[in-house]
N, C-alpha and C positions, 0 to 999 in steps of 0.2 A: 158621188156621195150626196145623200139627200138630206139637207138642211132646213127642213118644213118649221121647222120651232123658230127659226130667225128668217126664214124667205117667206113672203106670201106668195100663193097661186093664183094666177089667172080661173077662172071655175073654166071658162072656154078648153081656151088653146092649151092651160095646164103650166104657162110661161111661170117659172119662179122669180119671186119680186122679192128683192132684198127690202125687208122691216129693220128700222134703225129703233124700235123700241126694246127698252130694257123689262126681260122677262124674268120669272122669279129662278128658272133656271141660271140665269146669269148670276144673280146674288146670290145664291147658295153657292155655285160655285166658285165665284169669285173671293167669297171672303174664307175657303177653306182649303187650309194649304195644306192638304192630303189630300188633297184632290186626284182623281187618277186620269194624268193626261196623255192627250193624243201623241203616240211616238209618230216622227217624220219618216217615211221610206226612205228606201233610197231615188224613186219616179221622183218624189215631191223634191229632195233636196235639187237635182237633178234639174226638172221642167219648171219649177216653181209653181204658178197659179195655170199653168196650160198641162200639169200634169193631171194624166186620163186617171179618175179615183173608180174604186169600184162601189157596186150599189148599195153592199155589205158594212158600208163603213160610216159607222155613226158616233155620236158621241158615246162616251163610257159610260153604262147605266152598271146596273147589280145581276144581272146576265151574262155579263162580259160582252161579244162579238154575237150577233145575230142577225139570222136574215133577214132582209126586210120583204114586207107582205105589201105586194104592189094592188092587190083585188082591194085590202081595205082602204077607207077614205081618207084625206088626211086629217092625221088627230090636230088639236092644237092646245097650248095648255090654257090656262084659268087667266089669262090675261087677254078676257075680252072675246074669245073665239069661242064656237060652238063646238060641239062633239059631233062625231057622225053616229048615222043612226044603227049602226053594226056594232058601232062601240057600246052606244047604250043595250042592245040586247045582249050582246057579251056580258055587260056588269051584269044586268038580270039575272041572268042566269049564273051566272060564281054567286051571286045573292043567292038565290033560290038551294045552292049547293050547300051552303055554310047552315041549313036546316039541320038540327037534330038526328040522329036514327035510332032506334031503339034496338034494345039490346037482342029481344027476338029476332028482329031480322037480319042477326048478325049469322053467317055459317058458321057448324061447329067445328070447322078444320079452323078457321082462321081463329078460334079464340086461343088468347095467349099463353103460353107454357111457363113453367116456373125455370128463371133464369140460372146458367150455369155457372154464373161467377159466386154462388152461395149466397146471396141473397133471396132475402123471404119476402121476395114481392109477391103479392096476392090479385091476381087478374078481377078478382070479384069488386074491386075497390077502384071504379069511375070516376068520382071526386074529389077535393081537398079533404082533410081532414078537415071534422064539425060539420060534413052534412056535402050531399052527393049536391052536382052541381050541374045542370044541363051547357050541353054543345052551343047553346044559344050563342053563348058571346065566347067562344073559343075563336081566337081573330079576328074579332068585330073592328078590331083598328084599322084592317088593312080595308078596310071600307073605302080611309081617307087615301089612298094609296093604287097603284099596279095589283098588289096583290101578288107579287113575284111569290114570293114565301108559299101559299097555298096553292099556286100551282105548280111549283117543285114541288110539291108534296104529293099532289094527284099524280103528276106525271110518273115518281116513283113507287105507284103502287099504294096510295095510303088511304084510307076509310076512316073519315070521323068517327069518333068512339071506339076505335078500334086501338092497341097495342103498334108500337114503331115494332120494326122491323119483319124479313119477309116472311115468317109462320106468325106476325103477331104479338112475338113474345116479351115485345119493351112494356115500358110504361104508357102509362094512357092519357093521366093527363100530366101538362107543363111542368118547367122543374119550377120553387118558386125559391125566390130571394129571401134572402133577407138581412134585412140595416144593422150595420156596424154601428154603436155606440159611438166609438172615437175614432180618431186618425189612427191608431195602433196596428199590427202586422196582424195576421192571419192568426188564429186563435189567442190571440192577447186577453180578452173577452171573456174567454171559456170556449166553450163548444157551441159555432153556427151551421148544427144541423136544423132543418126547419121540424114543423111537426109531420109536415109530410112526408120526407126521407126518414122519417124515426116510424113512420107505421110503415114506409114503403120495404127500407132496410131495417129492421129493426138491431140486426148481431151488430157488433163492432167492428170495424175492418181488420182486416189482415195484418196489417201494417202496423196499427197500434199497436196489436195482441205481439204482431214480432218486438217492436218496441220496448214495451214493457216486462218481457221475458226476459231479453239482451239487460235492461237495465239492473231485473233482480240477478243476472248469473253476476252480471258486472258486479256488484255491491257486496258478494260472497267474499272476491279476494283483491277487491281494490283497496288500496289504502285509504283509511280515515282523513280525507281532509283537515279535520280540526285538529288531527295528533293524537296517539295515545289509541288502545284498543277500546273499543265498546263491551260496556258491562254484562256478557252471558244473560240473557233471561232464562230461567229453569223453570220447566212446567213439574209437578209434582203428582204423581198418579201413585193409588192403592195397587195393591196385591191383588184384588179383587176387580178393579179395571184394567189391570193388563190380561189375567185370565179369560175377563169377558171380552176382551178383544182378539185373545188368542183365538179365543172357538171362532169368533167372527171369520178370521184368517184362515181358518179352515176350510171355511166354504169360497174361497179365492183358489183363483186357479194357480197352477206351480207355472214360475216362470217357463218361458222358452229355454229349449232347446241352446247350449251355445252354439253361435255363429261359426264359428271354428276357432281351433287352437290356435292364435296368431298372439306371438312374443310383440306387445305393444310399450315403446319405451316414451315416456309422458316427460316432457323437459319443459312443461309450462309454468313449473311451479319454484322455488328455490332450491331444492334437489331432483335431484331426477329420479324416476320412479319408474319400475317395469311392470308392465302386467301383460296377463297372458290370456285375455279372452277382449273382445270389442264390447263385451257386457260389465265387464271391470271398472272403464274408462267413463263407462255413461254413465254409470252409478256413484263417480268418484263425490260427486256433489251433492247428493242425495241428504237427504234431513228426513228423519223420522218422520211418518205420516202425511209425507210430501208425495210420495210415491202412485202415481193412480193404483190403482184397484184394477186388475186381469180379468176377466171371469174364466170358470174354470172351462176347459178343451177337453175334447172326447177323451185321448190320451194322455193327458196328464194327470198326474196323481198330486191329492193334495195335503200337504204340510200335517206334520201331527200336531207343530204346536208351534207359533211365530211370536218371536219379543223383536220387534226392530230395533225398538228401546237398546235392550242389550249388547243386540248384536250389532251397531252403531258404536256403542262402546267399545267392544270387544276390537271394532277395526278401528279404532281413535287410540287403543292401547297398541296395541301391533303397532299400527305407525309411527306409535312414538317409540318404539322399542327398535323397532327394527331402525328408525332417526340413530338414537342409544347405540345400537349394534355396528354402524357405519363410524361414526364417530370414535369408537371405542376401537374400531379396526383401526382406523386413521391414526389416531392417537399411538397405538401400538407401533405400528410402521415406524411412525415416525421417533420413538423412543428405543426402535431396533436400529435405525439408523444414528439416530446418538450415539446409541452405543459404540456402534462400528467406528465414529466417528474419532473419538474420547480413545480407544484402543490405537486408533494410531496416532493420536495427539501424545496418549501416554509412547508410544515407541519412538517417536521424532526428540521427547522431553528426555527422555532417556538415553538414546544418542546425544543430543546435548549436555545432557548431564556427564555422560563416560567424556566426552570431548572437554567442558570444564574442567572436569578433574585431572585430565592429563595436562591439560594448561595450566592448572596450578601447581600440579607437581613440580613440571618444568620447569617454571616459572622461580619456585622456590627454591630448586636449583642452582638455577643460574643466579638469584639475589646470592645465594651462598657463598659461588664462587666468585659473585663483585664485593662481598663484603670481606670474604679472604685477601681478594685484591688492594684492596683498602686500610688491608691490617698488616699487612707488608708492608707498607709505602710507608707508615710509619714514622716519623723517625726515632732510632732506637731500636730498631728493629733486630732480632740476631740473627733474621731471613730474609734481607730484604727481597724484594721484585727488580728482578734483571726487564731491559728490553727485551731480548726473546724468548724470557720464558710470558711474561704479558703476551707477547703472538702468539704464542702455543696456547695458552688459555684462549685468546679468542678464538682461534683455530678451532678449538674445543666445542665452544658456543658457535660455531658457526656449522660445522658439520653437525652434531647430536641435538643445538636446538635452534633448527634453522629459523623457522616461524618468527618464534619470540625474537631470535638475535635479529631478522630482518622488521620487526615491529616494534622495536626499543627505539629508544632517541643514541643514536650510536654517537651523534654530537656530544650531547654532554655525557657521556660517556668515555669520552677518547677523551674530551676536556680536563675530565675527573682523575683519567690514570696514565692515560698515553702521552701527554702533554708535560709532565713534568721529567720521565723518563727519555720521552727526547731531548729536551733540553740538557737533559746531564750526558744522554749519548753524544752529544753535539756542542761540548762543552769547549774541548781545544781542538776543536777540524780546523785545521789551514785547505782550500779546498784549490788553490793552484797548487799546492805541493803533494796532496793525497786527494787526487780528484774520483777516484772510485770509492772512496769510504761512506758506507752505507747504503750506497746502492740496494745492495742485497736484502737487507732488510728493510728499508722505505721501499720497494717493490710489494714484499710480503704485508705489509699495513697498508699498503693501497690495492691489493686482492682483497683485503679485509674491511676497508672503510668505504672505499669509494661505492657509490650511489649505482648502480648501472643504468636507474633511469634518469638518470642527470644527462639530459640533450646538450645543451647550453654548455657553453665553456665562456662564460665571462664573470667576474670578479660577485657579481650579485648572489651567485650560488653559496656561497660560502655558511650560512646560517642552514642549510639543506646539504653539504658533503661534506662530512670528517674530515678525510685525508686531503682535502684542497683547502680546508682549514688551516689542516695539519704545517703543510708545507708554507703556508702562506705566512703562518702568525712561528712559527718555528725553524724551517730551513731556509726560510727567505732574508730574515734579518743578514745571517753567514751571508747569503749571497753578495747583496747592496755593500757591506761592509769591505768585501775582498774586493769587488769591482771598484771601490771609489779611492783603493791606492794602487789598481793594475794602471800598467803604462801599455796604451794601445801599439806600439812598435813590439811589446813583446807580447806577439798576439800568442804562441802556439800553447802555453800554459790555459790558457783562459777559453780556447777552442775544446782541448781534451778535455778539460770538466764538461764543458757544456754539452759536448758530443754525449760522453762516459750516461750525463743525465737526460738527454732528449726523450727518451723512450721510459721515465720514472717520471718527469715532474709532468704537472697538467699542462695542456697548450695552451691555456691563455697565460699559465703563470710563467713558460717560454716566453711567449710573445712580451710579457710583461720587458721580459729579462733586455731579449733584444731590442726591444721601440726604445724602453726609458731609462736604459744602464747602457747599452752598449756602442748604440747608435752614436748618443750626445759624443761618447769619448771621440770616434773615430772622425765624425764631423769636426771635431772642435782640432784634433791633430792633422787632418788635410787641411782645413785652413793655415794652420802653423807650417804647413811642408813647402820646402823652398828646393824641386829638382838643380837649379844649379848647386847649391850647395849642399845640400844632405847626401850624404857616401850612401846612405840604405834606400836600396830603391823601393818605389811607394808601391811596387805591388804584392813586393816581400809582405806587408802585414797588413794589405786589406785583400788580395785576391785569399788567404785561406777561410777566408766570411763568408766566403759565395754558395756553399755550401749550407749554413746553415741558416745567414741572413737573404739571400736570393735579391727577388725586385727590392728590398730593402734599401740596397747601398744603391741605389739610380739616381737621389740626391746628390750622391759624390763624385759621381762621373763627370758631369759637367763644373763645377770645378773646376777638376784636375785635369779635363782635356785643354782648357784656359790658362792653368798654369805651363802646362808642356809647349801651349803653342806660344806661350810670349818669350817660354826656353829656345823653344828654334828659331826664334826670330833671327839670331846671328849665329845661327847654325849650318856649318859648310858640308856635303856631301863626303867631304875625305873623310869625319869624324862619324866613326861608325858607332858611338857609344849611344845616340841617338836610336840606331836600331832596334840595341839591345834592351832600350828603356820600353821601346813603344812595342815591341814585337810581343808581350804577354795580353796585353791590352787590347790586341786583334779581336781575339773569341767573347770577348769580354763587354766593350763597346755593341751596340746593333750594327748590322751591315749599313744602314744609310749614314749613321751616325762616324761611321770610321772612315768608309769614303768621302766624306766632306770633309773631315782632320785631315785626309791625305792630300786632295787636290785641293787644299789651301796652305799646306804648310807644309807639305814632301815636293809636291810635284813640280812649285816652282821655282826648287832650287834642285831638282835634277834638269829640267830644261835649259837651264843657266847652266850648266856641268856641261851639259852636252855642243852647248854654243861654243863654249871653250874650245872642245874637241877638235882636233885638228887631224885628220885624213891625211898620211904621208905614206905611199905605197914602200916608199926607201927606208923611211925611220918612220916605226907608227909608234907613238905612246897610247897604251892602252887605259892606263890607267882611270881616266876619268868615266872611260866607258866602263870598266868594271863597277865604278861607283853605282853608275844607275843600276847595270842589269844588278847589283846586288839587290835591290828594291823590290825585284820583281814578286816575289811573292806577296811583300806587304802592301803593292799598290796594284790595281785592276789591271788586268791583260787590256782591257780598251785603252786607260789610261798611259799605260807603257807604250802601245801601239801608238797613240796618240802623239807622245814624246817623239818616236823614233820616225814616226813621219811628217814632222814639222821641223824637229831639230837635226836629225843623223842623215838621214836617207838623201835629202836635197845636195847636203854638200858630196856626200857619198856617190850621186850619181854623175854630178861634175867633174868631180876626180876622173871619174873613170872614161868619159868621153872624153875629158881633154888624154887621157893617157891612151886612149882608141887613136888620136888624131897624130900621133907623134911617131905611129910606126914600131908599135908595141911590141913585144915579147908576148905569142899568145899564152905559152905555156905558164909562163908568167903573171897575165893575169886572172886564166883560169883557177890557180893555186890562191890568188887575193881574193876570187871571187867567193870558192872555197872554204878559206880562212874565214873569211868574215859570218859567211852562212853560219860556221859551225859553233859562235859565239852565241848563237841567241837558242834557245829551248824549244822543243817539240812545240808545245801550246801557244810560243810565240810565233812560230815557223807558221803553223795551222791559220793562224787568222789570213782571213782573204787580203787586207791588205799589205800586211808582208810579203804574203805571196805575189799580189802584184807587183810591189816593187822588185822584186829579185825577178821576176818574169820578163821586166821591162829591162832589167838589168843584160838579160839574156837578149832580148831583140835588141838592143845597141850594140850587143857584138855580136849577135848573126846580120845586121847592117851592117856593120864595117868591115866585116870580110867580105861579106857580096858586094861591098860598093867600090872597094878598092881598085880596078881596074886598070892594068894600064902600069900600076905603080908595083914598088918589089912586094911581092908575099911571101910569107914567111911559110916551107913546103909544110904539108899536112895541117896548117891553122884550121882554114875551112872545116875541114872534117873534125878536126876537135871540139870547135866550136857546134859543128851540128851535131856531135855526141856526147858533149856535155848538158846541149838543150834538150835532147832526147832523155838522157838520164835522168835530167832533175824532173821532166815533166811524169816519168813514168814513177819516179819514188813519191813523187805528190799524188797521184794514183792511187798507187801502191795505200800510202799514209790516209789517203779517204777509205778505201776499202775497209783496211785494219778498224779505222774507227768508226765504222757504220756495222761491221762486223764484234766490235765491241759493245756497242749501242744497241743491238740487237738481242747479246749475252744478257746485259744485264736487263734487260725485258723479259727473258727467258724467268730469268732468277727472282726476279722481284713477284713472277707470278699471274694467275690470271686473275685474281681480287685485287691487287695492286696498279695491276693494268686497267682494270675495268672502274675502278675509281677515279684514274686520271685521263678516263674518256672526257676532251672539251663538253661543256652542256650545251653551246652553239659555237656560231661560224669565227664570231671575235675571238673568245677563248681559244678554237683551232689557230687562228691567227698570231695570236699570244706563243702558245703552245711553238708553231715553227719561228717566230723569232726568237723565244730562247735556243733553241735546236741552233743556229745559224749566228747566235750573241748579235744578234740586230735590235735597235733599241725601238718599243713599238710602244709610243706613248697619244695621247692625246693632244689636241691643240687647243690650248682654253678659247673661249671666246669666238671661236670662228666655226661656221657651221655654210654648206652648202645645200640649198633645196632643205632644209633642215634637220640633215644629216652631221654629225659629227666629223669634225675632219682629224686624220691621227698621220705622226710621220711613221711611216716603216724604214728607218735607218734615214736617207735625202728625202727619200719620197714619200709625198703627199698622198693620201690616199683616202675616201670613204666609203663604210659597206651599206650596201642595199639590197633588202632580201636574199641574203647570203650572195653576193656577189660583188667581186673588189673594182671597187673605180680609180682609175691613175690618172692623175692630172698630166694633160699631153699639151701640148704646142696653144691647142684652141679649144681643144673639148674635152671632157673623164671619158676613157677609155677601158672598157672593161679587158680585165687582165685575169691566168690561173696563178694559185697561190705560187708554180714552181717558178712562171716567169717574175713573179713580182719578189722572190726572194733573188734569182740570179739578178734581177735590176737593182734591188737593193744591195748585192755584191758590188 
């Protein structure tokens, strides 16, 4: 890269010598920050100051990038250096070019043509305006300068005095300026054409002319700014200047041809408008004598006689007629639509009307027959109004006028007529001694009064339902009245009313009856009841309540299970009057709640019975054994079970081995063995633990025949003894069979919906399920849990379940077990 403006040369050897003086290139460009500066390559960023530049690259001039010219010498600028001598003839000669030429020896190809953007530029015209002006000083400036400008200009072809462009056809001389007045925008001023541009173009541009056209169409139907319409100006013409214009118009040509028949519909305006030619639409704006002027065409024929005047009228009358004509349809529509409208306003008015009129016939009706009603009641009357003939009248109003009878206030209604008449119906009712009286007809006034949409059955209704009125403020007084001298012992008078009435009074005025009448008496007489000594037993006159008082009397159970149990306190098994108190009160009591009255206060004074008992194969008294088995239905089979193998069985089986050891009579004891069995019941017999006792019963004497040895036997014992063991094991057989073949029946019977509801939902439930099957008691263990499992006993044994599988507490570890072995272990 060659830096001759800042290096100096050796003239020799040509060495470049760095000048550290400032040249005026440096001040120009240093103080101008648009300057156009050198971009870095990527060599330069690259090598820095050792990167190879090429010859081409110099500072930015007004050329751009240029090559450089190594034949000429080197230039230097005005700061002290010479020029070379190639240089000076070079300027010489651009000197000598910027000479004049005359307009002769310009070729006539090259003179300029008149421009086709429509301007009337005139090639004949060399000079400024005010006088033609020689070539002399056309760039005399670039004197001081390169000259760049005027040799782009040769280079493209261009000839002083000649026209820009390539046939010539621009302008010729300079465009010139000219001084704005003020700081203000571009035509602020007025118009800065010069005078040159006004002789050069004289027409006005395009642009304005569009301008100003846009602005008159504008102003036709733009609204008035200021408000309000502007005042018409009317031009006023003779008779005589529109005929001499007529003839004028004569010699005009006839419009064109229409374009075609094309249906044009114009929605620019506030109504929409159709027209049917493209000549219609262009005229729609048109102003009288605005119109240019045609001249006439070979084939067109011209007008006999033209008023535009008129005929502008004539189309401002039509539009407003035809505006008129739209409107006036409009208008019509829409007062045919009234009409239609009104015609069935009047037939809805009119069904309304016929529907009034039958409501007030009705209506005046039924005042009639409540005023008739009214005129009976009377007193003095020689007619009076019975109760059922008042039903029958409303009976009347209620079938023939349903409407009105369900839209009257039936309240004060019934207040007015039915209210007084009950009370004289209900004047002497004794209603423990005639508990059905009226029935019948307080049924029929509560078909007749009550509400059906009355949801609610409590006491708040009553200003909203006649007949819960009714009963409330009239058949209820009777009630309270008779309850507050009945004696709770003589329940069954006081029952049959209430029954007679259950299904006629309202339920909460039932409820009423039982919570706050009926209840207090019977609480207040179980407290006064004293089983030892009252002869009527207490369930003579509270069990016929259960019926209609139900969870109500739950309050008085406890109680009286307190009173009974401080009665058997010295109560002995021989006294069976005890049974016959407690035995109604089985089904009555809940199952938990009766088996805890029994094994606190039955069961340990049959174990005491049984202690007594004395086992004598020679002399047996039965009697106290009869005592307990009488119990057995009133106390559990476990229970019983329980007695008989803590109190009976033990001494029962010492008997019987001391009476093995003495050289027995087998026949003898077979028949005792026999005997005793045949005392106790199927369901007792059944349980595993009696069974085992009697079984063990039986290996004591299948031992003592086989062991006797040696010693006298009694002939055939052995064998009886092993056919009595055989027998009784096959009737225990036999008695399972029967009952799994029972158990099966009622499976059968009960169905497969019955069946399929009492499928377990898991493995515990299963579990549940076979200890009832088996009466093994399969509860929980509070509090103790292994591996975090719950621990439950099945009958002795311990047990927990895991992922459906049972674990048995063994020696040292849970051993898993199937449901059938862990029930025969719990046997």
């Amino acid at each position: 890269m060659s830096m001759s403006h800042l290096y100096g040369t050796d003239g020799d050897d040509g060495v470049e010598m760095e000048s550290f003086e400032v040249s005026d290139w440096d001040l120009q460009n240093e103080f101008n920050p648009h300057r156009q500066r050198h971009r870095q390559t990527k060599e330069e960023a690259t090598y820095g100051v050792w990167a190879e530049r090429d010859s081409d690259e110099e500072r930015p001039s007004f050329g751009g990038k240029r090559s450089r010219d190594y034949s000429a010498p080197v230039s230097f600028v005005s700061a002290g250096l010479r020029k070379a001598a190639a240089e000076e003839l070079s300027d010489e000669d651009s000197d000598d070019d910027e000479k004049p030429v005359k307009q002769e020896e310009i070729p006539k190809e090259f003179v300029p043509k008149k421009l086709k953007t429509g301007g009337n530029f005139k090639p004949s015209q060399k000079g400024f305006v005010g006088g033609s002006k020689s070539f002399v000083d056309f760039g005399s400036w670039e004197r001081h300068t390169k000259g760049i400008g005027q040799k782009l200009l040769q280079k493209m072809g261009y000839v002083p005095g000649r026209g820009l462009g390539k046939n010539a056809q621009g302008i010729i001389n300079p465009i010139e300026a000219k001084q704005r007045k003020g700081k203000g925008a571009v035509g602020a001023y007025g118009s800065e054409r010069t005078p040159q541009s006004l002789q050069d173009f004289p027409v006005v541009d395009s642009e304005e002319e569009a301008e100003e056209e846009f602005q008159k169409e504008l102003s036709q139907w733009r609204k008035d700014p200021n408000g309000g319409k502007k005042k018409p100006k009317y031009s006023y013409k003779t008779v005589e200047e529109l005929k001499a214009k007529g003839r004028i118009n004569k010699q005009l040509a006839a419009p064109q041809k229409e374009l075609s028949q094309v249906k044009v519909i114009d929605m620019t305006g506030r109504e929409q408008k159709v027209y049917y030619s493209y000549s219609q639409i262009s005229h729609k704006h048109n102003i009288p004598d605005d119109s240019p002027q045609q001249p006439l065409g070979k084939d067109s024929k011209p007008q006999g006689f033209a008023l535009p005047e008129l005929e502008h009228n004539l189309q401002l009358l039509i539009d407003i007629t035809e505006q008129e004509i739209i409107q006036s349809d409009r208008q019509l529509q829409y007062e045919r639509d009234m009409v239609v409208n009104l015609s069935h306003e009047i037939q809805k008015m009119a069904e309304v009307l016929s529907h009034e009129e039958k409501a007030i016939s009705n209506l005046s009706k039924v005042l009639d027959m409540v005023e008739e009603c009214e005129r009976r009641m009377q007193p003095g009357c020689e007619n009076p109004l019975t109760l059922d003939e008042c039903a029958k009248i409303f009976e009347t109003l209620q079938d023939k006028y349903y409407e009105e009878y369900r839209m009257s206030d039936r309240v004060d209604l019934a207040v007015a007529i039915v209210y007084p008449l009950m009370k004289e119906y209900f004047k002497n009712w004794d209603p423990l001694k005639d508990c059905t009286y009226g029935t019948e007809i307080i049924a029929k006034w509560k078909s007749l009064l009550e509400n059906d949409q009355l949801l609610s059955h409590s006491g708040q209704d009553l200003s909203t339902d006649a007949f819960h009125r009714l009963m409330w403020e009239i058949w209820m007084p009777y009630v309270r009245n008779i309850v507050a001298r009945w004696q709770p012992r003589n329940c069954g008078s006081m029952v049959d009313f209430l029954d007679s009435w259950v299904n006629v009074v309202p339920v909460w005025i039932l409820d009423n009856i039982l919570d706050q009448l009926i209840f207090p008496k019977l609480q207040k007489e179980v407290e006064s009841w004293n089983p030892l000594t009252d002869t009527v037993p207490i369930h003579s006159w509270i069990h016929p309540w259960l019926p209609l008082m139900q969870a109500r009397l739950e309050p008085l159970y406890s109680p009286i299970r307190n009173k009974l149990a401080n009665a058997l306190q010295k109560w002995h098994p021989s006294d069976s009057s005890a049974k016959l108190i407690l035995q109604p009160w089985k089904d009555v009591f809940t199952p938990g709640s009766w088996e805890a009255f029994m094994v606190k206060n039955i069961v340990p004074k049959l174990g005491m019975c049984l202690n007594e008992l004395i086992i004598n194969p020679h002399q047996q008294h039965m009697d106290a054994f009869y005592w307990v088995i009488d119990w057995e239905g009133m106390i559990s089979v476990s229970s019983l079970v329980g007695l008989l193998e803590k109190h009976f069985f033990p001494k029962w089986l010492q008997v019987l081995c001391s009476w093995l050891s003495n050289s027995p009579n087998y026949e003898e004891i077979t028949k005792w063995y026999l005997g005793w069995k045949s005392m106790f019941s199927d369901q007792v017999l059944a349980h595993p633990s009696i069974k085992d006792k009697f079984n063990e019963a039986l290996d004591i004497m299948n031992r003592a025949v086989s062991s006797s040895v040696g010693g006298y036997m009694q002939p055939g014992a052995r064998e009886n003894i092993a056919y009595l063991t055989h027998t009784e094991r096959r009737k225990d057989f036999q008695y399972e069979a029967m009952q799994e073949r029972r158990e099966a029946e009622n499976m059968a019977q009960r169905g497969i919906g019955a069946a399929a509801g009492s499928v377990p939902m898991n493995f515990k439930d299963l579990i549940q399920t076979k200890a009832e099957e088996h009466n093994i008691v399969f509860m929980p263990i509070i509090g103790k849990r292994h591996e975090g499992k719950h621990l439950y006993t099945f009958g002795r044994i311990v047990i927990y379940i895991d992922r459906g599988v049972v674990f048995v507490q063994g020696e040292k570890t849970w051993v898993p077990t199937s449901l059938q072995s862990l029930t025969d272990m719990a046997k």
